[in-house]
C-alpha positions as CSV (number, residue, x, y, z in Angstrom):
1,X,3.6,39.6,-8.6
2,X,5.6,41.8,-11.3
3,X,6.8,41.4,-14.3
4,X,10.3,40.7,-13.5
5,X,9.2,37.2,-11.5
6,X,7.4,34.0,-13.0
7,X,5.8,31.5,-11.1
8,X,6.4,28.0,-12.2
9,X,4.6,24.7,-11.0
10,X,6.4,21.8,-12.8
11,X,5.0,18.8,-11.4
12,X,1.5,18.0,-12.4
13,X,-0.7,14.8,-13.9
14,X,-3.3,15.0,-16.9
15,X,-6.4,12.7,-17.1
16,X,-3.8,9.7,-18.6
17,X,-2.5,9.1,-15.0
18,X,-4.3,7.0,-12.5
19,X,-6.6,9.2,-9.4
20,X,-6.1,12.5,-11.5
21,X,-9.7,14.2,-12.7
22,X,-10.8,13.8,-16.2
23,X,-10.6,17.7,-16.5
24,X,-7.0,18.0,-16.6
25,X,-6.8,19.0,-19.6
26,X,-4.9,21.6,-21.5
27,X,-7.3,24.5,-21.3
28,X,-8.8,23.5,-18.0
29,X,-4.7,23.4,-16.7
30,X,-4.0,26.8,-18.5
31,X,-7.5,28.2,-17.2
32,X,-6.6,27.0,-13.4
33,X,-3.0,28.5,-14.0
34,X,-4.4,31.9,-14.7
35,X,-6.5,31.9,-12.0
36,X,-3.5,31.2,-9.6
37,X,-1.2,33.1,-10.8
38,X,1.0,30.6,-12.4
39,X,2.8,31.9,-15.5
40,X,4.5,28.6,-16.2
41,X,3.3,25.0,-16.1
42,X,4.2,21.7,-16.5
43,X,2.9,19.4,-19.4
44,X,2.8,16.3,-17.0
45,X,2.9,13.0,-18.6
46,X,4.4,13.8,-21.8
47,X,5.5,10.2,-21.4
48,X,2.2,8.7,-22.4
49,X,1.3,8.6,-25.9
50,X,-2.1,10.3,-26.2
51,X,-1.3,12.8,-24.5
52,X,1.9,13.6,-26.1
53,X,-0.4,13.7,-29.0
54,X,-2.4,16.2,-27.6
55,X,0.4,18.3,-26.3
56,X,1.9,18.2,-29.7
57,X,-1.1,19.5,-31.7
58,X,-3.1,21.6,-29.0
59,X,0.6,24.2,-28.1
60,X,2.8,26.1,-30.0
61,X,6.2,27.5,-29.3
62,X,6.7,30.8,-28.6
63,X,10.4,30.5,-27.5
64,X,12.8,27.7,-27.6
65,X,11.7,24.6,-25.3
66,X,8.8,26.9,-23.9
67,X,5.0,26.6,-25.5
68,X,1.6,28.3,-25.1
69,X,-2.0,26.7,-25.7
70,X,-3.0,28.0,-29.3
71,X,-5.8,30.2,-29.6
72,X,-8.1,28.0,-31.1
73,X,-7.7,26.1,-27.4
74,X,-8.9,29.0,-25.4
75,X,-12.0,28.6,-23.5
76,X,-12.1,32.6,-23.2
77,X,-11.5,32.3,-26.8
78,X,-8.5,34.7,-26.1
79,X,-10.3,37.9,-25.2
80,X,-8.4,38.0,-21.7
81,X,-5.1,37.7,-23.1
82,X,-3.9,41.3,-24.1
83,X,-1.6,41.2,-27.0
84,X,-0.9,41.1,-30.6
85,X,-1.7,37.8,-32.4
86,X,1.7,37.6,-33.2
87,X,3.7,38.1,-29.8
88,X,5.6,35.5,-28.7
89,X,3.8,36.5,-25.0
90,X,0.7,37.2,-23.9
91,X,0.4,39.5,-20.7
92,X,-0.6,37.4,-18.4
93,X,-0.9,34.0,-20.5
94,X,0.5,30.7,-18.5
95,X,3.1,29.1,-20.2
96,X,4.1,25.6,-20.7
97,X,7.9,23.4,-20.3
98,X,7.7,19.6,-21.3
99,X,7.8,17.6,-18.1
100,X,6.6,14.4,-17.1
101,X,7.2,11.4,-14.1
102,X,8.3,8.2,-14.3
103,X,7.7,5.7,-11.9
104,X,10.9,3.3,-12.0
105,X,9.8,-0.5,-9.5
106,X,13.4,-2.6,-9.6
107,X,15.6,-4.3,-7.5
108,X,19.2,-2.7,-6.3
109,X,21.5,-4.2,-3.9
110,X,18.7,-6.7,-2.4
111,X,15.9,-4.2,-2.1
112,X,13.6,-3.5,-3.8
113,X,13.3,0.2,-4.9
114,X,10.7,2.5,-5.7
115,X,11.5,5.5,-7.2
116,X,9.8,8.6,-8.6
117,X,11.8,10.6,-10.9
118,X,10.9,14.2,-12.9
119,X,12.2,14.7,-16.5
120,X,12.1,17.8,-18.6
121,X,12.7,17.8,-21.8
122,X,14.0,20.8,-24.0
123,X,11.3,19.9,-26.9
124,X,9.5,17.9,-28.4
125,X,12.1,15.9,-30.5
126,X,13.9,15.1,-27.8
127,X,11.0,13.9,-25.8
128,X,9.5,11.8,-28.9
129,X,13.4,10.2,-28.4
130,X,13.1,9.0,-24.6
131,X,9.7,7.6,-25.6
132,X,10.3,5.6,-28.0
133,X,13.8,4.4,-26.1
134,X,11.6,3.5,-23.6
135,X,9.3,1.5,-25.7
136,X,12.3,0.1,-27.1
137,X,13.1,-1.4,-23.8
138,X,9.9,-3.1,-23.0
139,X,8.3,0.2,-21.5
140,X,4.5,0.1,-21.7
141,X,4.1,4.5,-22.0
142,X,0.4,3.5,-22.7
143,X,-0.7,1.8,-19.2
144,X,-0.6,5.5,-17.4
145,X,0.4,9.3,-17.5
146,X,2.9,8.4,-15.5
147,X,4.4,5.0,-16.4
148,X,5.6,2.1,-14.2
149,X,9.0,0.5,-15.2
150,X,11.4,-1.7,-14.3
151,X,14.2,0.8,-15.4
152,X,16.7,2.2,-12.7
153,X,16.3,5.8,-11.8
154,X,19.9,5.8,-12.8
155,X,18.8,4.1,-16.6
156,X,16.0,6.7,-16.8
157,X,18.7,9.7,-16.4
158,X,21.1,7.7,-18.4
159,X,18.2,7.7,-21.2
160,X,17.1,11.3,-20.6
161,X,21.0,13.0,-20.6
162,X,22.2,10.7,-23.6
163,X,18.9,11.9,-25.7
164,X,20.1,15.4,-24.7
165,X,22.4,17.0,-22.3
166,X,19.8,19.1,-21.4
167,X,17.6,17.1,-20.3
168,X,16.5,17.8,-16.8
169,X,16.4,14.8,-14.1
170,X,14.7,15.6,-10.5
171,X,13.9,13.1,-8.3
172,X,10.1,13.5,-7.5
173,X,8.8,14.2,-3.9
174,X,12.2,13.1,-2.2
175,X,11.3,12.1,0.9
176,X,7.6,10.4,0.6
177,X,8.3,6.5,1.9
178,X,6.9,4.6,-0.6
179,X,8.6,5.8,-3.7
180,X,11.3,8.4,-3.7
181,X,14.7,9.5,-3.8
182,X,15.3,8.7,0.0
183,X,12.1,7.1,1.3
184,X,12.1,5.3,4.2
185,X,10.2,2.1,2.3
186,X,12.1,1.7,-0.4
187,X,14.3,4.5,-1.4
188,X,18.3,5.3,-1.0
189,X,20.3,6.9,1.1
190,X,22.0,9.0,-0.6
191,X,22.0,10.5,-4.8
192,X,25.6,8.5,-5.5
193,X,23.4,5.2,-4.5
194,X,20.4,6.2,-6.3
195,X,21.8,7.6,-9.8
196,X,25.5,6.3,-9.6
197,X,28.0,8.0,-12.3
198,X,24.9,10.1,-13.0
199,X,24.6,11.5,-10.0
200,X,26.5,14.6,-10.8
201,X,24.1,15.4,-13.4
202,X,21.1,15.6,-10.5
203,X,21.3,19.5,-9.9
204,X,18.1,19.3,-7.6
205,X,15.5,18.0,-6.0
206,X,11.9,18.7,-5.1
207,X,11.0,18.9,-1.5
208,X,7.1,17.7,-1.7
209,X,4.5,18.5,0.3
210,X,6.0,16.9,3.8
211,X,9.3,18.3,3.8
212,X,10.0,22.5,3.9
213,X,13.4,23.7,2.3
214,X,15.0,23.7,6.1
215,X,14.2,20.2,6.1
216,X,16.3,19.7,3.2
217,X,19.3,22.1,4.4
218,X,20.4,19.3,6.5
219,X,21.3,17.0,3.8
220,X,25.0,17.2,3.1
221,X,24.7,16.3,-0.9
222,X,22.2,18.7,-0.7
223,X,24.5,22.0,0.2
224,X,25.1,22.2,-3.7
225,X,21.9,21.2,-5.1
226,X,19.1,23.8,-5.9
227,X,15.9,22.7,-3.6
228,X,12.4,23.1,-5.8
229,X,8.6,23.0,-5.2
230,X,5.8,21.6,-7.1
231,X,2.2,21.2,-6.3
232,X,2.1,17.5,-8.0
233,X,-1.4,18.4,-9.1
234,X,-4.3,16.1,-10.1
235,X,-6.9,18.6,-10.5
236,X,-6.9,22.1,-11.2
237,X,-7.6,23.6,-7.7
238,X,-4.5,21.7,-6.7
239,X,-2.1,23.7,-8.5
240,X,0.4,25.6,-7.1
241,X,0.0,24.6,-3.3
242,X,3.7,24.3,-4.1
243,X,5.7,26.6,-6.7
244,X,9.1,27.9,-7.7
245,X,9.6,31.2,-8.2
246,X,12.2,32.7,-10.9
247,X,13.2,35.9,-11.3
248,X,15.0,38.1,-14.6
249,X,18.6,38.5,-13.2
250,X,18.4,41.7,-15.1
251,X,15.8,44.6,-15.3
252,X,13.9,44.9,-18.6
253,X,13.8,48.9,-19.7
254,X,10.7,50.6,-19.3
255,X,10.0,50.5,-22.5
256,X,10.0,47.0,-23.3
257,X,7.4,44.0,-23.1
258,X,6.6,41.4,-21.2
259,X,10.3,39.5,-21.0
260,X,10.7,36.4,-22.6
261,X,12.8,33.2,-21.7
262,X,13.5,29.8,-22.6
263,X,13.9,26.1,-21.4
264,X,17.9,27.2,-21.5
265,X,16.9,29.6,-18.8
266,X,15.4,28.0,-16.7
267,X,17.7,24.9,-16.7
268,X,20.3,27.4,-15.9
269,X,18.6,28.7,-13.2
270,X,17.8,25.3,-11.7
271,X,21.3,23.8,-12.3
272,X,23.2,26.9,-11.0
273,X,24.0,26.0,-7.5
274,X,25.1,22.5,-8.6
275,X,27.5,24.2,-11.6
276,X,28.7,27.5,-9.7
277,X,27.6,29.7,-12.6
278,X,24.5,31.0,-15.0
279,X,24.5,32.1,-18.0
280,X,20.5,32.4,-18.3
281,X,18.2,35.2,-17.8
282,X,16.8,33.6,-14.8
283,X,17.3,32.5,-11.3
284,X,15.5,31.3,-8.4
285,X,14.6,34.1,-6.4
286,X,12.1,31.3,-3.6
287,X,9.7,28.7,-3.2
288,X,6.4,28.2,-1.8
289,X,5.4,25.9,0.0
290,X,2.7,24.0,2.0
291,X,3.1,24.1,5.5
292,X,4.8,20.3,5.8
293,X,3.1,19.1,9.1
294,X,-0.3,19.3,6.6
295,X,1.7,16.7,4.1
296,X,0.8,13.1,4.3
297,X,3.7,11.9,5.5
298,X,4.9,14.0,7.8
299,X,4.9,12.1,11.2
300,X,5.7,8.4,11.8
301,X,2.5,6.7,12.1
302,X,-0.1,3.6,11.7
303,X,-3.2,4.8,9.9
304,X,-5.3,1.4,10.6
305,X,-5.0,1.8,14.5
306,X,-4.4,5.8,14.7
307,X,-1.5,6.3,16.3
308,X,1.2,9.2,15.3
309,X,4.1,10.0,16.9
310,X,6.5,13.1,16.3
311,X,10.8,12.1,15.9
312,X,11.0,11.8,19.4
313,X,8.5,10.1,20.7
314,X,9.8,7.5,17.5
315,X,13.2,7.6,19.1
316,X,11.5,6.8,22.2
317,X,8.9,4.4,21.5
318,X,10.3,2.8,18.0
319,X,8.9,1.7,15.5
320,X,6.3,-0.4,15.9
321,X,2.9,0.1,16.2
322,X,2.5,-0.4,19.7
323,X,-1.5,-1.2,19.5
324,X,-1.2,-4.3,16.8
325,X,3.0,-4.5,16.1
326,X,3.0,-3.8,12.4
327,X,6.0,-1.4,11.0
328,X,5.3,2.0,11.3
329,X,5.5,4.2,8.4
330,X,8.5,6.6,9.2
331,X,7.7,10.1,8.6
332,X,9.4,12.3,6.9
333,X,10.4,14.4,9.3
334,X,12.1,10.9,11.2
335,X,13.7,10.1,8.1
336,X,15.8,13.9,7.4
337,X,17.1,13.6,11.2
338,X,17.8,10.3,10.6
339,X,19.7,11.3,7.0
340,X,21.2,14.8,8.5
341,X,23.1,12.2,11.2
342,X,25.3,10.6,8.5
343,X,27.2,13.9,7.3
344,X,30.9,12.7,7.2
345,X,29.7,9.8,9.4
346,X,29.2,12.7,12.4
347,X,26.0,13.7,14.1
348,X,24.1,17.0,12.6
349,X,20.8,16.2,13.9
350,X,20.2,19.7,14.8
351,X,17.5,21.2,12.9
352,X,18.3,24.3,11.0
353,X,16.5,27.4,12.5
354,X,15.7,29.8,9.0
355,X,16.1,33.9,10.1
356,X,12.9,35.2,9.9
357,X,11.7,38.3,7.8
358,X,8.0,40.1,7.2
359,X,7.8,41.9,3.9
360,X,5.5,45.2,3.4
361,X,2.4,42.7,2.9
362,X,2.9,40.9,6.3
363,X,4.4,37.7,5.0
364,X,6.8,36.0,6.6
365,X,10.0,34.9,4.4
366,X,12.2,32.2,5.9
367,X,16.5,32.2,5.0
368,X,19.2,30.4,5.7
369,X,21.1,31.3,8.9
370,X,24.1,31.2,7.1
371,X,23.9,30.8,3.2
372,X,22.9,34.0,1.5
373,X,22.8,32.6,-1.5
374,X,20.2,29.8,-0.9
375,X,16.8,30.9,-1.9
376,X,14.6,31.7,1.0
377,X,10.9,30.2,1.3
378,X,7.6,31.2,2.4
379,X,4.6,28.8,3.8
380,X,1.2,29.2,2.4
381,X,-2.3,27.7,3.0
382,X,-4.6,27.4,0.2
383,X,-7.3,30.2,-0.5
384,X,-9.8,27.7,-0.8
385,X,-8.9,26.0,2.8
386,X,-8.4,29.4,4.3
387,X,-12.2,30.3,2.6
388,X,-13.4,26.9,4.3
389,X,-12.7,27.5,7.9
390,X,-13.7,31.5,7.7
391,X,-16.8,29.7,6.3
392,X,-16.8,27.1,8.8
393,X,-17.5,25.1,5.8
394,X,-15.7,22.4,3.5
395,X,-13.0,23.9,0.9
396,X,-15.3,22.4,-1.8
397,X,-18.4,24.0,-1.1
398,X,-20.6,26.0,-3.3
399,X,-20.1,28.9,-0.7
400,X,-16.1,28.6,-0.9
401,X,-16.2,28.3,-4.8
402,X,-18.4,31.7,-5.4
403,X,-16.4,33.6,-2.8
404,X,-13.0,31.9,-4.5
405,X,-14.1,33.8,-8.0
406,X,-15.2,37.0,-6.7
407,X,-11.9,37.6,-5.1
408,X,-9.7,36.5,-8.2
409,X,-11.9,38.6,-10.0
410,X,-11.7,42.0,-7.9
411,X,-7.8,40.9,-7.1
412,X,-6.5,39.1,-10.3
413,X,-5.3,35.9,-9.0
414,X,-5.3,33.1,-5.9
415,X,-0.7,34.5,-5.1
416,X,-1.9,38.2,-5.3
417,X,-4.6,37.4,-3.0
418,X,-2.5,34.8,-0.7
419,X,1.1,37.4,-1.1
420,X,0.3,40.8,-2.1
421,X,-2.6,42.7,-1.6
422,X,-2.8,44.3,1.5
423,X,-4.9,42.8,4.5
424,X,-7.0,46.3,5.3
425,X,-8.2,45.9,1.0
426,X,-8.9,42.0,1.9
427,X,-10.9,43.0,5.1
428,X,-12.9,45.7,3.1
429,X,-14.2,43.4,0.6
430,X,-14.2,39.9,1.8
431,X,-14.9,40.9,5.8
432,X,-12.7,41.5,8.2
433,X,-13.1,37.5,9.2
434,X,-10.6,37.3,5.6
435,X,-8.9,39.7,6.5
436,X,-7.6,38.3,10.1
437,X,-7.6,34.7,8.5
438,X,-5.0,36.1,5.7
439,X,-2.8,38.0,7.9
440,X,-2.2,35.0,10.3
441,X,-1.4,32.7,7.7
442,X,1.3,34.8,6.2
443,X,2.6,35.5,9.8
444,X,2.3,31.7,10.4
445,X,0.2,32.1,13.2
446,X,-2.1,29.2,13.1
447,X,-1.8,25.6,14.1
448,X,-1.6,22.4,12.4
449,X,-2.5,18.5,13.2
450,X,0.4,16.8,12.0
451,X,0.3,14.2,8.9
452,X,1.0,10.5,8.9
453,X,1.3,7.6,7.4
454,X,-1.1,8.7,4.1
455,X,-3.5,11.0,5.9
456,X,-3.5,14.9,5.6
457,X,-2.2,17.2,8.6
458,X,-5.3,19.5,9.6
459,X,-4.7,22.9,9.5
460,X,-6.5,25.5,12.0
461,X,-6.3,29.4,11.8
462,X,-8.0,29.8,14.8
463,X,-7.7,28.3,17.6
464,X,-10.7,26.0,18.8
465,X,-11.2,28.0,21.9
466,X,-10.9,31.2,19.9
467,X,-13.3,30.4,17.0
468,X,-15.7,33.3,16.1
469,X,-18.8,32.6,16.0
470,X,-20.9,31.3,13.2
471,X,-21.9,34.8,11.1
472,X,-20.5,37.5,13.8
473,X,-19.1,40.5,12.3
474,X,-18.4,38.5,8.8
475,X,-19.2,41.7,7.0
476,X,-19.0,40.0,3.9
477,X,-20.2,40.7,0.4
478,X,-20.8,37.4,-0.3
């Protein structure tokens, strides 16, 4: 990755929320970050008081709306980061942009609704604001990093964009049933219904980990809405299975330092589509994404009595749980056909079929047929799942971890690894084993077990039939 693109993950949890690891903390977030490649974060849960606390103390700004970790905060007490004391970058230091989630639990037109919603906020003040309007309505910020309320999602942006006009309102993981934007459990069908007069101050959403951008194409309110991906993190390794990237709109000179930006820009960037113009430094240039048949949610399903079924076999079969006749959980996938068939009260269940293109690295970037000016997308697997199955061993391993630091050390991070360096490099130091499990996940040549109904997709690079065996020709250093 140059210098002229940033990759941002701005959807992630500290130790406040509830099934997130005690070591999200700031310097364990901003050591994980380097390690990925990630040069700007989200503060998650700047919501809850604590950790606001911490937030406010531990970062300092270096530009408006956008902070660093102070050196004191450093677990490599700063000797990695290569500039003066005073520079308002480091080379290579991860960044930070105030964001948190709010979980909003209420009733709206004799449903009950669930609804997960992102706010970023341009600073401090105006976060310190929300909270303590929040508070003021009988919000308890204390109970987790990422509170339950009885607010709207259309009283949480009405709180966030009265605060300050720049506030920031995504709605979290769009399509997950149980609490989003348009889940099948409990969510809307559309933003009016969700956010109401507010609605045209929702300039995106994020896609989460069972839906892809071409997934989201087919939404109509979505043609003029930017489409964004976060990792929702709640530990470190976790970060940036999902990421936006931005990119300068203009070259720096030669002779200049690492750019700079602020929160201005990359609001800009983010509301862009939605206002028809920019007047930041940045835009989105693509996403990355997990591969959404690994997501959770991907398929219709019934956990309890195993069965999954894809759209059609749903359309076929129904949706009940043929075994013990229980509600299935829709999938996602169920639920965008279901969606993309209500343009203009006409059928568009067709799927959207992205052009394909391979960059010099062998990676495989997906665009829209038609719209040049939608950001294209590529699909990643995790180094640490791709190091498990050269491994034949579990992504946690001790094996997996050791080989994991060797190659960010010798390559610089988990993207330059997964995006950029070239596969005959890869193969030469890791064994050519890496090497052929790198070069068909960025071609997309592997397979995948669809998700459903709260249980992870499987992903396989080789197939079963195909699988090397166990130690032949690894030719690894490790």
């Amino acid at each position: 990755m140059d210098d002229s693109q940033i990759i941002a993950d701005l959807q992630i949890h500290s130790k406040y929320s509830r099934a997130v690891s005690k070591n999200m903390v700031l310097p364990e977030i901003r050591g994980w970050a380097r390690k990925k490649g990630i040069g700007l974060m989200a503060t998650g849960d700047w919501m809850h008081p604590l950790w606001f606390r911490e937030l406010s103390s531990q970062l300092e700004e270096v530009s408006s709306g956008i902070y660093r970790l102070k050196r004191e905060y450093l677990s490599d007490g700063g000797e990695q980061s290569i500039g003066d004391e005073d520079s308002s970058i480091r080379h290579n230091e991860p960044l930070f942009l105030l964001s948190a989630e709010i979980s909003s639990i209420y009733t709206q037109g004799g449903k009950q609704r669930r609804v997960h919603t992102l706010v970023f906020a341009p600073n401090f003040s105006a976060a310190q604001k929300i909270n303590l309007e929040l508070v003021r309505r009988g919000c308890n910020l204390s109970s987790d990093g990422r509170p339950i309320v009885g607010l709207s999602a259309k009283e949480i942006a009405e709180i966030s964009l009265s605060t300050d006009e720049r506030c920031l309102v995504i709605p979290a993981h769009a399509w997950t049933p149980w609490f989003s934007l348009y889940g099948s459990k409990s969510g809307f069908d559309s933003i009016a219904e969700c956010f109401g007069d507010t609605a045209a101050n929702i300039y995106a959403v994020e896609t989460g980990l069972s839906s892809d951008p071409a997934m989201n194409w087919r939404i109509g309110e979505l043609r003029q809405r930017a489409v964004v991906s976060f990792s929702d993190a709640h530990s470190g390794p976790k970060l940036g299975r999902e990421a936006t990237i931005f990119q300068f709109r203009h070259k720096q000179s030669a002779n200049s330092q690492v750019q700079s930006f602020t929160y201005d820009d990359v609001y800009q960037a983010i509301a862009e589509r939605y206002l028809g113009k920019n007047q930041g430094k940045l835009q989105i240039s693509s996403t990355i994404e997990f591969n959404p048949e690994e997501g959770k949610y991907h398929y219709t399903g019934h956990r309890t009595c195993g069965v999954v079924q894809s759209p059609e076999e749903t359309r076929q079969r129904g949706t009940t749980c043929h075994v013990c006749g229980k509600p299935l959980t829709l999938g996602v996938m169920h639920r965008v056909e279901e969606l993309s068939q209500r343009v203009n009260g006409q059928s568009n269940s067709q799927a959207i079929q992205p052009i394909k293109k391979t960059s010099k690295a062998g990676v495989v970037g997906y665009y829209h047929p038609s719209d040049a000016k939608r950001p294209p997308y590529v699909m990643m697997v995790p180094l640490m799942e791709i190091l498990g199955e050269v491994h034949h061993t579990g992504s946690g391993s001790k094996t997996v971890q050791n080989e994991y630091n060797t190659l960010i050390s010798q390559f610089g991070s988990e993207f330059a690894v997964l995006l950029h360096t070239p596969l005959a490099e890869l193969a030469s130091f890791g064994g050519e084993r890496l090497g052929d499990a790198l070069q068909r996940v960025r071609n997309g040549s592997i397979s995948i077990k669809p998700g459903y109904d709260g249980v992870f997709g499987t992903v396989r690079i080789w197939p079963e039939s195909d699988q090397l065996q166990e130690g032949k020709e690894q030719m690894s250093l490790f």
